[in-house]
N, CA, C and O atoms as CSV, one atom per row, in Angstrom:
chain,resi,resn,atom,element,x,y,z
A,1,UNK,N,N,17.286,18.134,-2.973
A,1,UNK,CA,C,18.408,18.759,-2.300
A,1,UNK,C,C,19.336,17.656,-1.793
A,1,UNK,O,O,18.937,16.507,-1.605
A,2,UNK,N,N,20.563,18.049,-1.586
A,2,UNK,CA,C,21.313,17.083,-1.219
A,2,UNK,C,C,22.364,17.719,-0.518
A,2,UNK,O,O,22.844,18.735,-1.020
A,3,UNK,N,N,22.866,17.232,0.714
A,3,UNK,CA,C,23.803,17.518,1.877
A,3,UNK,C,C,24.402,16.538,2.017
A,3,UNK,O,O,23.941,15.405,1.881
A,4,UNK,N,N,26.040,16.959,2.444
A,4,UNK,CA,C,27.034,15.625,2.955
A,4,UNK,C,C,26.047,15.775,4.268
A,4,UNK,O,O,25.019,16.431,4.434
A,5,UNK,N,N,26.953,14.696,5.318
A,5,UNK,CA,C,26.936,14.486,6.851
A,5,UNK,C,C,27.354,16.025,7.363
A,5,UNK,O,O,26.397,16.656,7.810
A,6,UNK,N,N,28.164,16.463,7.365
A,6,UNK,CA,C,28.850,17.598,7.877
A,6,UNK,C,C,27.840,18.989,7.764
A,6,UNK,O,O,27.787,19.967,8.511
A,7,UNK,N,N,27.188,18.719,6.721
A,7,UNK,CA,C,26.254,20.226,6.405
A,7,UNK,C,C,25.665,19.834,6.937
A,7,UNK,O,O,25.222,20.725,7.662
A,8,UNK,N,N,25.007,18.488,7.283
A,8,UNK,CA,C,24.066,18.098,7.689
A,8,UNK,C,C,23.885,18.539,9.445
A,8,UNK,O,O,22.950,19.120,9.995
A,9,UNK,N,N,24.956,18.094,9.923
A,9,UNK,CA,C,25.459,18.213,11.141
A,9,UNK,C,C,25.560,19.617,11.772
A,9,UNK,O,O,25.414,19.833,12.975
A,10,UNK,N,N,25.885,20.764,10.616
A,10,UNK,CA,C,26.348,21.997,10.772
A,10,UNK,C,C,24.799,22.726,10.757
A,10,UNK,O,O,24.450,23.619,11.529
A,11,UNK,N,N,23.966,22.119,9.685
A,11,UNK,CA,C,22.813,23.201,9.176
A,11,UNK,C,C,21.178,22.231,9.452
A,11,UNK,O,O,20.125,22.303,8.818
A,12,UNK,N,N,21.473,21.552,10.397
A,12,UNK,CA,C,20.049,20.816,10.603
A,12,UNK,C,C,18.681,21.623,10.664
A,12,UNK,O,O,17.579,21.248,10.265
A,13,UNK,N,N,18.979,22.647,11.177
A,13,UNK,CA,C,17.558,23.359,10.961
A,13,UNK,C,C,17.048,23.552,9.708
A,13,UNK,O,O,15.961,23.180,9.266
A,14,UNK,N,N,18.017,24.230,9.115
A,14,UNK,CA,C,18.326,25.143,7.557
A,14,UNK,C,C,17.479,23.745,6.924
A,14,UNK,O,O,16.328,23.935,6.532
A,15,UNK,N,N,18.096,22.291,6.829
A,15,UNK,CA,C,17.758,21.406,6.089
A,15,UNK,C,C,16.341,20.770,6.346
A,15,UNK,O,O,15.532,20.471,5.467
A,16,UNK,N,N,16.138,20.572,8.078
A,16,UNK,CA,C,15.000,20.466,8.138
A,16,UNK,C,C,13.646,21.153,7.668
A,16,UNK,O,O,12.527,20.690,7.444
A,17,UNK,N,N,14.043,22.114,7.622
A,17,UNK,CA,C,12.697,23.280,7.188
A,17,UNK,C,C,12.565,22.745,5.837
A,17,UNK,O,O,11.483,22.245,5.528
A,18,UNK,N,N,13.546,22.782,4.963
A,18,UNK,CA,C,13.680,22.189,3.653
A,18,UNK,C,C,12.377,21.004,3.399
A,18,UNK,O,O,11.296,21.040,2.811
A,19,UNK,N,N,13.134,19.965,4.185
A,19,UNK,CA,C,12.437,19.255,4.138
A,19,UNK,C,C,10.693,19.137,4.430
A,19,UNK,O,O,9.881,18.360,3.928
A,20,UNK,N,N,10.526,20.073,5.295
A,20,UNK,CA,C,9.280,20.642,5.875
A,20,UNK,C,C,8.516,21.496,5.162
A,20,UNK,O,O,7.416,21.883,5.556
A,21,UNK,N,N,8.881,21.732,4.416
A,21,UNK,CA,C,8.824,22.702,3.254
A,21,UNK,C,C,8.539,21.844,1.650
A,21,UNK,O,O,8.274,22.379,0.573
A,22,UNK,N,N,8.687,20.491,1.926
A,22,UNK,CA,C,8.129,19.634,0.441
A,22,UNK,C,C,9.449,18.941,0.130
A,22,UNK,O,O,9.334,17.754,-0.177
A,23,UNK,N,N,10.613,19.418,0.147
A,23,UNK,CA,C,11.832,19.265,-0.435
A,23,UNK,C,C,11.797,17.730,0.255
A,23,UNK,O,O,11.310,17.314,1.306
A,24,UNK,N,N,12.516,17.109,-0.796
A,24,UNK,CA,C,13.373,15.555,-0.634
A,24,UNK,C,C,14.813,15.597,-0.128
A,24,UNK,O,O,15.472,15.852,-1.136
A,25,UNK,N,N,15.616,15.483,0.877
A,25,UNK,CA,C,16.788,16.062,1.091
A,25,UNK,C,C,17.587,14.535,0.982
A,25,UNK,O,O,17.276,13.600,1.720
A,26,UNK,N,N,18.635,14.446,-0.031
A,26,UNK,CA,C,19.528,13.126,0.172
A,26,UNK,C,C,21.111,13.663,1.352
A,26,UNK,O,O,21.843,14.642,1.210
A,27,UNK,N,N,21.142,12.966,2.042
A,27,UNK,CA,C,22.513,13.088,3.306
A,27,UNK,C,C,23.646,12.269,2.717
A,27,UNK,O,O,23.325,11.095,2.901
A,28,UNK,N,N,24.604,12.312,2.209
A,28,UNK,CA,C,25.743,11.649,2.138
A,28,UNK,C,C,26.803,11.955,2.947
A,28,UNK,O,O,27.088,13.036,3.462
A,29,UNK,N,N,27.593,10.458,3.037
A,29,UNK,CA,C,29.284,10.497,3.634
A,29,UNK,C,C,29.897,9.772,2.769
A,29,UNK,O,O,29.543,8.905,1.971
A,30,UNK,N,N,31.009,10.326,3.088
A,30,UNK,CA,C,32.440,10.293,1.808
A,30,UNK,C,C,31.652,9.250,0.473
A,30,UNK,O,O,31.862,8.070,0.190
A,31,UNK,N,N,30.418,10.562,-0.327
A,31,UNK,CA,C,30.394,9.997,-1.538
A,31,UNK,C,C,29.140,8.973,-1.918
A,31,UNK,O,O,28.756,8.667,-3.047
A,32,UNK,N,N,28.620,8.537,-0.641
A,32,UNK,CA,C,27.727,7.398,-0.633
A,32,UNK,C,C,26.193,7.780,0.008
A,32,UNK,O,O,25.927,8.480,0.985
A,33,UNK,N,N,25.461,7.186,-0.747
A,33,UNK,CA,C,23.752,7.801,0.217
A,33,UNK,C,C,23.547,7.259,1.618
A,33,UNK,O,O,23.392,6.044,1.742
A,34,UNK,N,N,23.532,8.040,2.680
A,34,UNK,CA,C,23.279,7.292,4.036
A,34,UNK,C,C,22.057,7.240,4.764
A,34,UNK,O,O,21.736,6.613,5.774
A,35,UNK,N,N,21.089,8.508,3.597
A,35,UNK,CA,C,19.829,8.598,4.692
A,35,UNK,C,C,19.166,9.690,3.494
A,35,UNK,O,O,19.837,10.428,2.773
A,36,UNK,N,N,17.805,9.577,3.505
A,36,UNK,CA,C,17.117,10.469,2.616
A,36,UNK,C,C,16.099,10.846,3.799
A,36,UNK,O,O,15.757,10.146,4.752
A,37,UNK,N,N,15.659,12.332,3.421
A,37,UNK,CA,C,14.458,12.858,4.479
A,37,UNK,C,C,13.569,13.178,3.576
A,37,UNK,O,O,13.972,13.511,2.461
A,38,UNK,N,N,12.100,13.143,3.877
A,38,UNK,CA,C,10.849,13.619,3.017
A,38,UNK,C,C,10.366,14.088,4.121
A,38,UNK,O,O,10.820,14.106,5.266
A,39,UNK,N,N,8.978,14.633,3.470
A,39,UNK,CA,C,8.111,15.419,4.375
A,39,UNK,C,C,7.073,14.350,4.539
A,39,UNK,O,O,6.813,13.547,3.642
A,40,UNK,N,N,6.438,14.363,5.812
A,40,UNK,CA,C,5.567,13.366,6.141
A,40,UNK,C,C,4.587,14.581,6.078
A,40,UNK,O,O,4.555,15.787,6.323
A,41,UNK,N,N,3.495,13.160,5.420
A,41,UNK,CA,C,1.999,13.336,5.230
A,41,UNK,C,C,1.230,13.231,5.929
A,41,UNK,O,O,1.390,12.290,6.706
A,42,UNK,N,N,-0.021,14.063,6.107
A,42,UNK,CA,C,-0.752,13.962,7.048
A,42,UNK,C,C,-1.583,13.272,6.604
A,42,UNK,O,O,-2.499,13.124,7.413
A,43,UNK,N,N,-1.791,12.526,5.278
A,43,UNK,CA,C,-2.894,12.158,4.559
A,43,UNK,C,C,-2.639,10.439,5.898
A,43,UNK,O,O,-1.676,10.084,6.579
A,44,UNK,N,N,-3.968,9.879,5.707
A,44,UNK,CA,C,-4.408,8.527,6.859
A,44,UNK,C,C,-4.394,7.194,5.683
A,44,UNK,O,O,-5.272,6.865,4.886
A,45,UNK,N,N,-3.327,6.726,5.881
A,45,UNK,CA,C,-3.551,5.453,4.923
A,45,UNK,C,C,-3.615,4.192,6.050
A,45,UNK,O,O,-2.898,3.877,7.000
A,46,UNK,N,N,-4.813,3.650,5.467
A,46,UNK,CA,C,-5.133,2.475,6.514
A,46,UNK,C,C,-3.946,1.341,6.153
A,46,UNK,O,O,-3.256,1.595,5.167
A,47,UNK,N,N,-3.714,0.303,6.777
A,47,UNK,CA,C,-2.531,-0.468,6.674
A,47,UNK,C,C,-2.496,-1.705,5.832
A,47,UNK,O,O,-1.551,-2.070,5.133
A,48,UNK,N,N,-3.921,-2.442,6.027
A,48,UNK,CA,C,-4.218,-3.060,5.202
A,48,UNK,C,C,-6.157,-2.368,4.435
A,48,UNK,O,O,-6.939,-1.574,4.957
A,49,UNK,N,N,-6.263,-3.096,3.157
A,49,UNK,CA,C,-7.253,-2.446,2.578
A,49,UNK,C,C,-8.689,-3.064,3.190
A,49,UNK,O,O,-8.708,-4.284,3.356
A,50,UNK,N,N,-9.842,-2.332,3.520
A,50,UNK,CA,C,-10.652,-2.692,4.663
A,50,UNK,C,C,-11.874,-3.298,2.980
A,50,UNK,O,O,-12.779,-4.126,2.878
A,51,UNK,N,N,-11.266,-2.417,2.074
A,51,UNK,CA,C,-12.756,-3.069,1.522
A,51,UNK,C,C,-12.301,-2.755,-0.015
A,51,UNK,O,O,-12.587,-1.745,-0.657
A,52,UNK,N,N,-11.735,-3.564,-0.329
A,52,UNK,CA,C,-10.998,-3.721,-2.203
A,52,UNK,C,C,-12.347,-3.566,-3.374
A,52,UNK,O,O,-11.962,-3.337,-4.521
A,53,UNK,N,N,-13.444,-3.643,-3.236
A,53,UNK,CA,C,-14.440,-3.266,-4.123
A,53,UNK,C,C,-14.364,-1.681,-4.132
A,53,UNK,O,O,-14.397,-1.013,-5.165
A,54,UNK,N,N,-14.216,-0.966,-2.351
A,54,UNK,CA,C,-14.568,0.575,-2.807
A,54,UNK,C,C,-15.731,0.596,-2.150
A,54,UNK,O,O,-15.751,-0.473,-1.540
A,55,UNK,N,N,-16.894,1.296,-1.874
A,55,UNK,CA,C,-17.643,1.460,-1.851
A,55,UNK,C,C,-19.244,1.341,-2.296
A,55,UNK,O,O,-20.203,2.004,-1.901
A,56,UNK,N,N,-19.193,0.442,-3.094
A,56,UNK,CA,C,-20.226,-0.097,-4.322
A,56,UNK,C,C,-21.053,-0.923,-3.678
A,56,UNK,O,O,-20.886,-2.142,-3.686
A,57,UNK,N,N,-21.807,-0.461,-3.197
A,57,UNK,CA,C,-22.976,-1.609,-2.257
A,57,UNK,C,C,-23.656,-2.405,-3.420
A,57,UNK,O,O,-24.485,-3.280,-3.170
A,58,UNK,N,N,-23.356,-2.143,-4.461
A,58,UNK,CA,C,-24.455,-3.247,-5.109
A,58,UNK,C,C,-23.534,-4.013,-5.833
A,58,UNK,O,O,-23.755,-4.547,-6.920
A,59,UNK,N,N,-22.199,-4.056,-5.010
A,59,UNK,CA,C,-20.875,-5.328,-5.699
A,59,UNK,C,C,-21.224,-6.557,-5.855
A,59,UNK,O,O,-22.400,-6.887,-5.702
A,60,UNK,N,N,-20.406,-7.309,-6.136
A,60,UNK,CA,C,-20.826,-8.800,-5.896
A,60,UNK,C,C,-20.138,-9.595,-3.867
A,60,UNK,O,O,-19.229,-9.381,-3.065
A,61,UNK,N,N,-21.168,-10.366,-3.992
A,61,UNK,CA,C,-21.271,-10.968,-2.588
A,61,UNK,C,C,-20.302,-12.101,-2.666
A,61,UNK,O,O,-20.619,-12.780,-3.643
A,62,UNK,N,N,-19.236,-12.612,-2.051
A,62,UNK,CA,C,-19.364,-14.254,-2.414
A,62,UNK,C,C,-19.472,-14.612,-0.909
A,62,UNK,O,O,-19.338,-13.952,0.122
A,63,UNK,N,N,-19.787,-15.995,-1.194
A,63,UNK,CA,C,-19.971,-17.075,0.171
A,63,UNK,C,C,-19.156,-17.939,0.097
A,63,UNK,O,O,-18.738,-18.512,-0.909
A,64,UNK,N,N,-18.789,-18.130,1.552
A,64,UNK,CA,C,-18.045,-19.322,1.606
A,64,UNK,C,C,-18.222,-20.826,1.382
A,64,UNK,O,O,-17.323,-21.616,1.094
A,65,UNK,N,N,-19.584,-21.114,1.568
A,65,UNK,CA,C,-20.774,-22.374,1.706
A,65,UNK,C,C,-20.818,-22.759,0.288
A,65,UNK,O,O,-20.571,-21.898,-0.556
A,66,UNK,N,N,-21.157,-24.170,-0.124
A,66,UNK,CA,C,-21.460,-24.328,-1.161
A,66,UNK,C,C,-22.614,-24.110,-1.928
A,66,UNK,O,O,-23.545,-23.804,-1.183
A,67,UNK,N,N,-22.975,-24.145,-3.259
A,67,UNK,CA,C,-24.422,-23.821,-3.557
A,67,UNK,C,C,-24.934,-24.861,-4.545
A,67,UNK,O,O,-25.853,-24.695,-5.347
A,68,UNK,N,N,-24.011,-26.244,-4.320
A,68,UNK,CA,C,-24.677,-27.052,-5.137
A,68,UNK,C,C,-25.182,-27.928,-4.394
A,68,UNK,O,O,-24.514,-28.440,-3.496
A,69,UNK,N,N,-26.842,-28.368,-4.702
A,69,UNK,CA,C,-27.584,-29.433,-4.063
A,69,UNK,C,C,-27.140,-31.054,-4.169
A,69,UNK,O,O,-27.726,-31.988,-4.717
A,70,UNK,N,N,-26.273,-31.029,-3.662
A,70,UNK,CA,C,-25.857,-32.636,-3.522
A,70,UNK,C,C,-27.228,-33.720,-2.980
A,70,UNK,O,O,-27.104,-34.896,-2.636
A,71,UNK,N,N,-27.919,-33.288,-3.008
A,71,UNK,CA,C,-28.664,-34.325,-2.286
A,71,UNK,C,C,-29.844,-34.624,-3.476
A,71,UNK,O,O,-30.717,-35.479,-3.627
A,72,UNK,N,N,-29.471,-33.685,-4.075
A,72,UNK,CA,C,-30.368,-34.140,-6.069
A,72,UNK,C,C,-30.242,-35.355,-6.872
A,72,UNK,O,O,-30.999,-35.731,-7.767
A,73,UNK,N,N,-29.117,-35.953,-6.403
A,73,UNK,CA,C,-28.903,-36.925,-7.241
A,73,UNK,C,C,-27.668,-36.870,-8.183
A,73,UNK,O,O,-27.442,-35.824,-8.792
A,74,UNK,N,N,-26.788,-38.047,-8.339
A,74,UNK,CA,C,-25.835,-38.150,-9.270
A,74,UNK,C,C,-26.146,-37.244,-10.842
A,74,UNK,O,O,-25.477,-36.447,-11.500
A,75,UNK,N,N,-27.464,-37.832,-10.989
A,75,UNK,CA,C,-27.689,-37.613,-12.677
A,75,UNK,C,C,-27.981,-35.780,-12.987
A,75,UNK,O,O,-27.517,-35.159,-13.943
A,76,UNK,N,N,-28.902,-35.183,-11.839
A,76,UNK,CA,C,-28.934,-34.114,-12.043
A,76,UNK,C,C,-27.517,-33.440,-12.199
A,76,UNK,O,O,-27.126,-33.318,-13.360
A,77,UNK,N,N,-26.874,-33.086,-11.413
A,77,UNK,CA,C,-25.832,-31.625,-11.951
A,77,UNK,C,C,-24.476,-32.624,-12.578
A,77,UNK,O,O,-23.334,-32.177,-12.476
A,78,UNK,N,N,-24.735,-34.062,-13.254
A,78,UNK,CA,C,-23.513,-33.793,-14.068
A,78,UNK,C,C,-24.246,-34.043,-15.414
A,78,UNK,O,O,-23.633,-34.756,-16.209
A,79,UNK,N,N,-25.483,-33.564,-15.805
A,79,UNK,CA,C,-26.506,-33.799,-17.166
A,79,UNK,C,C,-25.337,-33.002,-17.921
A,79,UNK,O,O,-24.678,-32.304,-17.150
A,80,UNK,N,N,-25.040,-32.968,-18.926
A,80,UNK,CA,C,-23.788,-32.429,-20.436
A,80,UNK,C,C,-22.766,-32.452,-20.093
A,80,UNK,O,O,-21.982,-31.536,-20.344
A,81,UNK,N,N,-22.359,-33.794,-19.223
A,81,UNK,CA,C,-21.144,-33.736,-18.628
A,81,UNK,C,C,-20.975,-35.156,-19.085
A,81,UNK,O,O,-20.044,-35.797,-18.598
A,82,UNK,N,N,-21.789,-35.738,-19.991
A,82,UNK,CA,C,-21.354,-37.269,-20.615
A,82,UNK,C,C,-21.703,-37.950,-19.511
A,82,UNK,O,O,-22.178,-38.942,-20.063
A,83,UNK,N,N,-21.836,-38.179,-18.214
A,83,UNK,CA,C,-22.492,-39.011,-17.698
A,83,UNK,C,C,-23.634,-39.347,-17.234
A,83,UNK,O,O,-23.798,-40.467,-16.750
């Protein structure tokens, strides 16, 4: 749906319900878009995402810590690494 300023001004209820009602309403003045109305959702969107896997308890874990034994020795973890 779409209303100048003036209908807008004249029929705010009329348009609001509209809008309340599902409708997308665009508002123009002399010709130009000044304001769009939707219907707000009651649906709950968190703001940022609390957990990007989903729900999958048997996801993968990572750690921050390292997991290579430095204290093995030079020769162990660079063996097929030419040195």
């Amino acid at each position: 749906m779409e209303a100048t300023a003036r209908e807008f001004n004249q029929n705010a209820s009329r348009i609001l319900a509209a809008a309340e009602r599902g409708e997308r309403v665009t508002v123009t003045k002399n010709g130009r878009v000044v304001a769009t109305l939707s219907p707000v959702t009651t649906e709950t969107v968190a703001a940022y995402p609390t957990d990007p896997m989903g729900d999958d308890e048997e996801g993968p874990v990572f750690y921050s810590g390292s997991t290579v034994d430095w204290s093995a020795g030079r020769g162990s973890y660079l063996e097929g690494f030419g040195a």
